[in-house]
N, C-alpha and C positions, 0 to 999 in steps of 0.2 A: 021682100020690099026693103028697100034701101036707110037707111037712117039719115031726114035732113041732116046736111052741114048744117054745124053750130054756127054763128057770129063769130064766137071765136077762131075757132079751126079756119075760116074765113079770114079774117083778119092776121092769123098766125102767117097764112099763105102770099097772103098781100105784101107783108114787109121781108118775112124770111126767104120767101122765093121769088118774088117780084121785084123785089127791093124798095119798097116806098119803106115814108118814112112818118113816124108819127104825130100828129099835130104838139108843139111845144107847151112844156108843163101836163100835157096828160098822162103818163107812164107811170107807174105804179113808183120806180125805183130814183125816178129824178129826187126829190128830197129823203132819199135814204141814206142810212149813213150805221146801219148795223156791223159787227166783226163778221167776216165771212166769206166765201168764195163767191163769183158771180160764173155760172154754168152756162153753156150754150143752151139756148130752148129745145135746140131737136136733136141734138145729139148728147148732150149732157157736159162735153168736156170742160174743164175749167180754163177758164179766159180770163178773167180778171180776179186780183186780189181786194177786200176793201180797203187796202193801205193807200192804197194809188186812186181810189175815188174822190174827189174833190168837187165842192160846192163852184159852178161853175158860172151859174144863174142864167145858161143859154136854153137852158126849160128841156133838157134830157142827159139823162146820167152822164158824167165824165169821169174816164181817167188818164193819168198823165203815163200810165204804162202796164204793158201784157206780163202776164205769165210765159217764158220762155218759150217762141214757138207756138201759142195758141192761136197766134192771129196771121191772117195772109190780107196784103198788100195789093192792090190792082188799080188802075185806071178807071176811074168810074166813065159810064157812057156820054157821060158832059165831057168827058177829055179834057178835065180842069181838077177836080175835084178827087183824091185818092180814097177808095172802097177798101171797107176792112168787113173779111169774113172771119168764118171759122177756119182755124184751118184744118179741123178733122172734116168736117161735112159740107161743108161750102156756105155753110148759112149766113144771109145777107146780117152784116150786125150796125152796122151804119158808116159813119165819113170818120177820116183824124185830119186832123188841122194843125199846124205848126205856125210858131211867129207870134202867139198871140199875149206871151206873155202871163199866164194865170198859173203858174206853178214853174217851181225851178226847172225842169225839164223844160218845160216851153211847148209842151206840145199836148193834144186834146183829141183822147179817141170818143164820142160823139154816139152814142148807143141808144138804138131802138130798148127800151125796156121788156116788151113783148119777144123780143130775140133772145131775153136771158129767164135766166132762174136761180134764184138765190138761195146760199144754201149756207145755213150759220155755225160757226165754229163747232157747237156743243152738237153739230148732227152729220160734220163733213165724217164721212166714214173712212178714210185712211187718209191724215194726214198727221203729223208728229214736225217736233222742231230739234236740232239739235246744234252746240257751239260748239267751234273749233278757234285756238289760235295757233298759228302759224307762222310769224311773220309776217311782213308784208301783207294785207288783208288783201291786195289788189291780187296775188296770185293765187292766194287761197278760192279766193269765191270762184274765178275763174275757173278752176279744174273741178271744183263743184257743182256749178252751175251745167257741165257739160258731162255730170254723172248721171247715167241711167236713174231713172225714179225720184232722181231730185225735181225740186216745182221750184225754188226759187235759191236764190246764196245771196245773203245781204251782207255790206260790210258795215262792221259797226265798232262798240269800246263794250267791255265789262272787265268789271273784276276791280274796281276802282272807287274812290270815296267823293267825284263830284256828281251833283246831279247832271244829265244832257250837256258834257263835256264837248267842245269841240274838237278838232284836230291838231288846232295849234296848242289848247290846254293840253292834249295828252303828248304831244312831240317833246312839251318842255318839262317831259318825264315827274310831275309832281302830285300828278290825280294818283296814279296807281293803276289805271286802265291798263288794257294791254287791247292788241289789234285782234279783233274779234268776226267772223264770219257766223251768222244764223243761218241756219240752214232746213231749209222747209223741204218735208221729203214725204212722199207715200210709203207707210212700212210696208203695203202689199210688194209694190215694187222692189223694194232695196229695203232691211232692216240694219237696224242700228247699228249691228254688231261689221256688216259690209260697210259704211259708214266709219268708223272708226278706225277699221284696218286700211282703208281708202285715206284717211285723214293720214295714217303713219308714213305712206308710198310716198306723197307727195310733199313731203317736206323730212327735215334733218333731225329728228327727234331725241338727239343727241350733241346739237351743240347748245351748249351754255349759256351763251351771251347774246341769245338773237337769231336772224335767219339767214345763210350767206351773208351779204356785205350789208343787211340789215341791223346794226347794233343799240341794243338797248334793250330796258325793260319794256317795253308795249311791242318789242318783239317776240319775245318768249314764246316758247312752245306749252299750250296748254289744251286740257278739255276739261269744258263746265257741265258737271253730269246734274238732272234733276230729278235723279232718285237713284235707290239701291241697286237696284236691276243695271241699268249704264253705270254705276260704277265701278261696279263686279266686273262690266264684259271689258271696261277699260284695263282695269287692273289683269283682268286675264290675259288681254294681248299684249300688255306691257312685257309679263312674266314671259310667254311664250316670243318676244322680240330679244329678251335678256337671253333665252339660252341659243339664240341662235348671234349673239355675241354682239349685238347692240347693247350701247350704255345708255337706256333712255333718261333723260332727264326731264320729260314730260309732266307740267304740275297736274295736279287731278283736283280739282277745285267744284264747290257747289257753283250752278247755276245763282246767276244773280240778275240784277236789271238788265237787257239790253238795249244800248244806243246807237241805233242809226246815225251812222258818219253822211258827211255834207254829201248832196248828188252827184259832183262830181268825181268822188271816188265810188260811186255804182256803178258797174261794168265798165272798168278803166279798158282791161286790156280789150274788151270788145269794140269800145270805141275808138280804140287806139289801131283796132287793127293786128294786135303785135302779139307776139308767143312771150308770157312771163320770166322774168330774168332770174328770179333765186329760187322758184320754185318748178318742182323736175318730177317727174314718177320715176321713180323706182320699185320693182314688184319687191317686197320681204315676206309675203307670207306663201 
């Protein structure tokens, strides 16, 4: 004998494969605003960060941007309106909307709450963070963001004495900051220590004064380790880069506050379209 459908298992079916949508302000996650991943409901994948959720007050959870690649694009059946799924399973997750002006991006992905699952920092089972500087932050994140097992490359400042420095306070060299990438990664996928050797490839870890025709302090080549473990494996590939006749002058610095740079410099070169100018791979290990 069979087990009635639930309500729910009903309702799951109605929006995720159907595609409706759910009445305004009923959704569990519309006034939420926990640290945390936001998961596809049937396939688990992570879709959204809650960096990028914002109070939006159109009465169903909003963010102003995906996780790399978890979301697909399509023509909704009204042939007006742009459909955003999953992109591992197709599951219906609701509309995005641009133009409207409610966050620097300008743009509003629009989510069935029953389409996700929330999963909070202190339970996400493999995720880790790690800093890099490099130069120019616009080519760093770029080649990170496009590393197997990475989730996210933000560009931002650390290492510096003001508080949430802008870009133009760190250009006019006096904070102390230096040009910083975050880097949100699954260690299942890629551990740290690939990570850091990845960090060495793609930039000059051995000029002095900056990156290519990047010059200056906030161009400095650095990594901000946040404990003993990362600072060993740094220090270990620094030694094994020295006897293969590299002069690293990479600083090895603790982890300190990080500061998200203005929107505009988040995924420069993707919006630009363009292959980075001072940053290049090179294999050394």
């Amino acid at each position: 004998m069979r087990c009635p459908t639930t309500n729910f298992q009903r309702k799951k079916k109605e929006f995720i494969v159907h595609k409706g949508t759910e009445a305004p302000f009923s959704g569990k996650y519309n006034d939420f605003f926990e640290k945390g991943f936001y998961h596809c409901k049937r396939c688990n994948a992570r879709l959204y960060g809650s960096d990028n959720k914002f109070a939006s007050t159109c009465g169903w959870p909003s963010f102003d941007d995906e996780i790399k690649g978890a979301i697909k694009r399509q023509k909704d059946v009204d042939g007006k309106r742009t459909e955003i799924l999953c992109a591992n399973c197709g599951a219906h997750l609701g509309h995005i909307f641009e133009g409207e002006g409610l966050t620097e991006k300008n743009i509003r992905h629009c989510v069935n709450s029953i389409s996700l699952i929330f999963i909070p920092n202190k339970k996400e089972p493999h995720i880790a963070k790690a800093y890099f500087a490099g130069g120019c932050f616009w080519g760093v994140e770029y080649f990170f963001e496009h590393k197997d097992g990475v989730i996210s490359a933000i560009s931002g400042f650390m290492g510096g004495s003001m508080a949430n420095p802008s870009y133009r306070d760190v250009t006019h060299g006096n904070t102390g900051h230096l040009e910083v990438v975050e880097v949100t990664y699954d260690p299942v996928k890629v551990d740290y220590e690939k990570l850091v050797k990845f960090f060495f490839e793609i930039h000059d870890p051995t000029q002095v004064d900056g990156q290519g025709p990047d010059i200056g302090e906030q161009y400095l080549s650095a990594i901000f380790y946040k404990n003993d473990d990362e600072k060993k494996i740094v220090h270990k590939l620094i030694d094994i880069l020295k006897t293969k006749g590299y002069d690293v002058v990479t600083k090895v610095l603790p982890a300190d506050t990080f500061w998200k740079a203005e929107e505009y410099h988040q995924d420069y070169y993707d919006k630009k379209k363009q292959q980075p100018y001072c940053n290049v791979y090179k294999k050394k290990f």
